[in-house]
C-alpha positions as CSV (number, residue, x, y, z in Angstrom):
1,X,181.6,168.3,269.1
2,X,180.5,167.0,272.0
3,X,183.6,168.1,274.3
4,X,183.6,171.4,272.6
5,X,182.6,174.8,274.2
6,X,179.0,176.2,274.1
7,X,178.5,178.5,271.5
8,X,176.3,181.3,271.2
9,X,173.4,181.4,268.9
10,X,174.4,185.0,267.8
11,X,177.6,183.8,266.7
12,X,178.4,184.2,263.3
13,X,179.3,180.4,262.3
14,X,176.1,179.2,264.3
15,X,173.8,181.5,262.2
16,X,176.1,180.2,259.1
17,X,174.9,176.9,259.7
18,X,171.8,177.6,260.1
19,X,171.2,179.7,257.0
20,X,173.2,177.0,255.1
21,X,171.4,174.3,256.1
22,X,167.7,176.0,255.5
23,X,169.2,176.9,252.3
24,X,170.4,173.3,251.4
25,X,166.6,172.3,252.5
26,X,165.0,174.3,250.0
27,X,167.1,173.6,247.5
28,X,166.7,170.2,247.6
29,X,162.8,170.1,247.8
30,X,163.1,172.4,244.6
31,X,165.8,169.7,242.8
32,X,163.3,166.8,244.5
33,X,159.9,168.3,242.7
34,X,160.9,169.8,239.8
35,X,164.5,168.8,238.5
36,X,165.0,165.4,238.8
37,X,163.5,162.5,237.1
38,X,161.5,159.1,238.4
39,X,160.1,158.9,241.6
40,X,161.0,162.1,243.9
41,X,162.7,160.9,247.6
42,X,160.2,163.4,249.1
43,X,156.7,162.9,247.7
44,X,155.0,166.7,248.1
45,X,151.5,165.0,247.6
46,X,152.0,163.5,250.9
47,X,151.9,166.8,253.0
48,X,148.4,167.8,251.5
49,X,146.8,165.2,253.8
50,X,146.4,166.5,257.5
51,X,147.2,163.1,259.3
52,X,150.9,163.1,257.2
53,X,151.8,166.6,258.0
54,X,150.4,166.6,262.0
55,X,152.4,163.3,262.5
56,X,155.4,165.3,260.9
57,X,155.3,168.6,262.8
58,X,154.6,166.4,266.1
59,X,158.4,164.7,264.9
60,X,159.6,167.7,264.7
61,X,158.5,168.8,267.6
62,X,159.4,166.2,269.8
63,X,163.2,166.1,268.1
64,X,163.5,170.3,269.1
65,X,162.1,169.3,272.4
66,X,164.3,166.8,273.4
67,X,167.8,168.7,271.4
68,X,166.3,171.7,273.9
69,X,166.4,169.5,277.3
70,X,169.7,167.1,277.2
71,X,171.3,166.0,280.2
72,X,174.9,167.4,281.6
73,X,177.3,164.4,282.7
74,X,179.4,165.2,285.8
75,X,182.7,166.3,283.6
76,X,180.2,168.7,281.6
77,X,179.8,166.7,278.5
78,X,176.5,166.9,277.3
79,X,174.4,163.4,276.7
80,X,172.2,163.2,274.0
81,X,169.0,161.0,274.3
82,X,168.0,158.3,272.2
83,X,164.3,158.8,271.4
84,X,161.8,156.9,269.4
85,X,158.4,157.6,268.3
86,X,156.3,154.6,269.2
């Protein structure tokens, strides 16, 4: 995917994806909190406490940031960035 031309965001299979994959988010929080038995992969209790959910939108944020600002190699390829959060 790498090699492959840039796509525009308007295009119909990029707005696809996206839709599918929101979708495929929601669904599985619903499945994860209400369908499923045992212990839920993503506990929703967590989110209620501020320290959780700033350290989650700062993730988030920092992953959009550095997907938004990745480096061009000298044949075009783009290079993605290894990041951590310390």
């Amino acid at each position: 995917m790498s090699r492959s031309r840039l796509t525009a965001w308007n295009s119909a299979h990029v707005i696809a994806a996206i839709v599918v994959g929101f979708l495929t988010l929601v669904a599985f929080v619903l499945w994860d909190a209400y369908g499923h038995r045992g212990d839920p992969l993503l506990p929703l209790h967590l989110f209620k406490t501020r320290g959780y959910l700033a350290m989650v939108i700062t993730a988030m944020g920092k992953q959009v940031r550095s997907d938004s600002f990745r480096d061009t190699g000298a044949d075009g390829e783009q290079l993605a960035h290894v990041s951590t959060i310390p």
